[in-house]
PAZAPA-4460 file (N, C-alpha, C; in steps of 0.05 Angstrom, whole numbers, plus 32768, in hexadecimal, padded with zeros to 4 digits):
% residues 78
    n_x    n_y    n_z   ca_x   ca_y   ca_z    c_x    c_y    c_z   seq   type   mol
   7C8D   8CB0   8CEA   7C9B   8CC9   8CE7   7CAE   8CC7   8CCF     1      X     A
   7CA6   8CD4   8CBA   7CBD   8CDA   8CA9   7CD3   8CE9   8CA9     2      X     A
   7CE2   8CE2   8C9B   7D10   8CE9   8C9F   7D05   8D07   8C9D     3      X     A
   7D17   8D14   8CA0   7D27   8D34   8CA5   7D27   8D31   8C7B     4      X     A
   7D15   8D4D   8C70   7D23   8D4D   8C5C   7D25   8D6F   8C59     5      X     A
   7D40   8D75   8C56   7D44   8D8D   8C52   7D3E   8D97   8C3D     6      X     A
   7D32   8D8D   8C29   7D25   8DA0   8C15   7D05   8DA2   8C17     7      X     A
   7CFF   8D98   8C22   7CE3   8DAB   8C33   7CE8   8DBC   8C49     8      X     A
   7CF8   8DBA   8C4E   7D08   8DD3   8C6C   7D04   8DEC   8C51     9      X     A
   7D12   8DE8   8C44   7D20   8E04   8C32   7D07   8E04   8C20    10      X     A
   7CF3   8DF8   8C0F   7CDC   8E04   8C05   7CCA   8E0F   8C1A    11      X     A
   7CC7   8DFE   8C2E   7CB9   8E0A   8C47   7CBE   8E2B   8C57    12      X     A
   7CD4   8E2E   8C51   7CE4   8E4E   8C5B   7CE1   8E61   8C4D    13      X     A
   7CE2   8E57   8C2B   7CD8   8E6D   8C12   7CC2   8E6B   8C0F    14      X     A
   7CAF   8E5C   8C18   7C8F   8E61   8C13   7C8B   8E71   8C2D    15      X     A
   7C91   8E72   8C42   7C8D   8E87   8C52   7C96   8E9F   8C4E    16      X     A
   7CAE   8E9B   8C47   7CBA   8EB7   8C43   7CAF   8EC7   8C23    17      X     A
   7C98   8EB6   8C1F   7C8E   8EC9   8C03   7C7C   8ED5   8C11    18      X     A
   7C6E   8ECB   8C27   7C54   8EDC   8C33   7C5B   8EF0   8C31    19      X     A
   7C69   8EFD   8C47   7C69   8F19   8C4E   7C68   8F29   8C33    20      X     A
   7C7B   8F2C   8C24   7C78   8F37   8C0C   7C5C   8F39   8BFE    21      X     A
   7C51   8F28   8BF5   7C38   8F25   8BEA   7C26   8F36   8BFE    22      X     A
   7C2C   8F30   8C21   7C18   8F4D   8C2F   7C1B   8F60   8C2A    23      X     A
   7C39   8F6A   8C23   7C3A   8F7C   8C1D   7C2F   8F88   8C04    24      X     A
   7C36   8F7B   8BF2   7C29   8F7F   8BDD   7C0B   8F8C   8BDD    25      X     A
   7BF8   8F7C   8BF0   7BD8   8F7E   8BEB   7BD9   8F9F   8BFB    26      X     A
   7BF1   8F9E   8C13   7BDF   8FBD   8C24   7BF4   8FD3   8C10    27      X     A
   7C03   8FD0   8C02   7C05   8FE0   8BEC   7BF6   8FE5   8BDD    28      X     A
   7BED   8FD7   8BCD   7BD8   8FD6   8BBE   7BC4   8FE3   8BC3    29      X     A
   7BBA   8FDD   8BDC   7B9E   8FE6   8BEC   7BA2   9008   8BEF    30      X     A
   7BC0   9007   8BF5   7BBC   902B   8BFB   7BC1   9039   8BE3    31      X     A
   7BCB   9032   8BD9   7BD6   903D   8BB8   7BC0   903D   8B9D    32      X     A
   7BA8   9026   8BA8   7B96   901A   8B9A   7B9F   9019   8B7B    33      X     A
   7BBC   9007   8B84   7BB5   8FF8   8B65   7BC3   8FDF   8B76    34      X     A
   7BC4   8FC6   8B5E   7BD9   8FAC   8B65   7BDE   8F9E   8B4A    35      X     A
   7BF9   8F9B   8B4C   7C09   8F93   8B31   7BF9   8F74   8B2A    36      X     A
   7BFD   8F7D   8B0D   7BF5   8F5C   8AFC   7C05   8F5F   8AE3    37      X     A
   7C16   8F47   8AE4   7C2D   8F4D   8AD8   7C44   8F63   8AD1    38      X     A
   7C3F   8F71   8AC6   7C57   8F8A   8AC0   7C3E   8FA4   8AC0    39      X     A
   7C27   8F9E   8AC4   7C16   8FB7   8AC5   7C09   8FB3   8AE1    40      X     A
   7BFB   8FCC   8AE3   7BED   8FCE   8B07   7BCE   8FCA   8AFC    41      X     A
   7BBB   8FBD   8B0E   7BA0   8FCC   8B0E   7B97   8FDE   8B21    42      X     A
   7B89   8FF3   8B18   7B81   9004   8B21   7B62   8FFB   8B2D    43      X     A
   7B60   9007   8B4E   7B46   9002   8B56   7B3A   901C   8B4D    44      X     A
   7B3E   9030   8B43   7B25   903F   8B3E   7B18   903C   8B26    45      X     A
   7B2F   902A   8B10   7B23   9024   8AFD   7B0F   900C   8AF5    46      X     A
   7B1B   8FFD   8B0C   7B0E   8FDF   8B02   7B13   8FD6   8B1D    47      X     A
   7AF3   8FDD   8B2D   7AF3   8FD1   8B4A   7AED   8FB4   8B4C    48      X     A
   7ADB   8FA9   8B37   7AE1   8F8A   8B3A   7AF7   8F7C   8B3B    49      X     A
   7B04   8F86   8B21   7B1C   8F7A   8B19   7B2E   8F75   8B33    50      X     A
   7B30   8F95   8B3E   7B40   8F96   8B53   7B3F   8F7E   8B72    51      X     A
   7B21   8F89   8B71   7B1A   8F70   8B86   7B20   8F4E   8B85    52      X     A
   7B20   8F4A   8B66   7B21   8F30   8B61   7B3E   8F28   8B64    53      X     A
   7B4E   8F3F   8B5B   7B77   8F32   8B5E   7B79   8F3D   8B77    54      X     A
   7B63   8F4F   8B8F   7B76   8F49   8BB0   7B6F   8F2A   8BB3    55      X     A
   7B59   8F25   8BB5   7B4E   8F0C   8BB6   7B5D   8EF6   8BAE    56      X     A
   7B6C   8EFE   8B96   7B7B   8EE0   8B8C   7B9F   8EEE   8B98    57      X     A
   7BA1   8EFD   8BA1   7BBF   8EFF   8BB0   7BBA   8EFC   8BD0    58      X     A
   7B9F   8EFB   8BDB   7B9B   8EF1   8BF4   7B9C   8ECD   8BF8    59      X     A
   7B8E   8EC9   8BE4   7B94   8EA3   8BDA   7BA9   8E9A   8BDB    60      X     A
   7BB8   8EA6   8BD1   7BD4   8EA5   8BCF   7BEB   8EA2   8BE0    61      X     A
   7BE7   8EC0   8BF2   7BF3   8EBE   8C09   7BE6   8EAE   8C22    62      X     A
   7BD0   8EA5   8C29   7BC4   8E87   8C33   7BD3   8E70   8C2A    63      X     A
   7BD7   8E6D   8C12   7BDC   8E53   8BF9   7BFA   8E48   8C08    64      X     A
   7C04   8E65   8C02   7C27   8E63   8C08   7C26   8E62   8C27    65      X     A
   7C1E   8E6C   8C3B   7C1D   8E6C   8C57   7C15   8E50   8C5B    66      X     A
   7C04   8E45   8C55   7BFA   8E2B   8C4F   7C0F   8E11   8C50    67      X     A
   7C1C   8E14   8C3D   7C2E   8E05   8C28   7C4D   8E03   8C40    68      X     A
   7C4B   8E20   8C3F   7C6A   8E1F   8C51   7C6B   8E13   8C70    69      X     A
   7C52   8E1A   8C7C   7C49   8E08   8C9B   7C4D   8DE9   8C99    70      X     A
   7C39   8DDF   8C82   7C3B   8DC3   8C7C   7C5B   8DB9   8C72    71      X     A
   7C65   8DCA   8C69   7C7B   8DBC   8C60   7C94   8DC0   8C7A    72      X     A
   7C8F   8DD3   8C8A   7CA1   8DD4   8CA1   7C97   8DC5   8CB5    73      X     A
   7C7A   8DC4   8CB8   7C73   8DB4   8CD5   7C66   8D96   8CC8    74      X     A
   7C6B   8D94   8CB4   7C63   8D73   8CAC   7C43   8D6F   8CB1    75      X     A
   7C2E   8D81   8CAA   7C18   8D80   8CAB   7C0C   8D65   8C91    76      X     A
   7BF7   8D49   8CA2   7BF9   8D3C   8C90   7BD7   8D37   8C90    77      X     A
   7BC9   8D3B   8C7D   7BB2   8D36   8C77   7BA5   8D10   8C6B    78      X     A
***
């Protein structure tokens, strides 16, 4: 068993606490049909691949970070 380290407590809490946002982000997106990339949006009626390809990589994402923050709160060890 490894020591108590409180700085995986506190990355562990902000990698969770980025999920929700990022969901939010995608069912915005989804109803609004666009989703921001960088300081501009893409549009799904313009560019439905495109579009498909960045839900796809902000669903990775929010997995990535949900991921990241479990392991680092519940000491998941591979």
């Amino acid at each position: 068993m490894a020591a108590f380290r409180p700085e995986e407590t506190l990355v562990g809490l902000i990698a969770l606490a980025v999920v929700p946002w990022l969901i939010w982000r995608l069912e915005r997106g989804v109803r609004e049909g666009r989703l921001p990339i960088g300081r501009s949006y893409l549009l799904r009626d313009e560019r439905p691949g495109a579009f498909r390809a960045l839900f796809a990589l902000y669903v990775a994402a929010a997995l990535t970070m949900a991921f990241i923050g479990i392991d680092l709160l519940v000491g998941i060890e591979f």
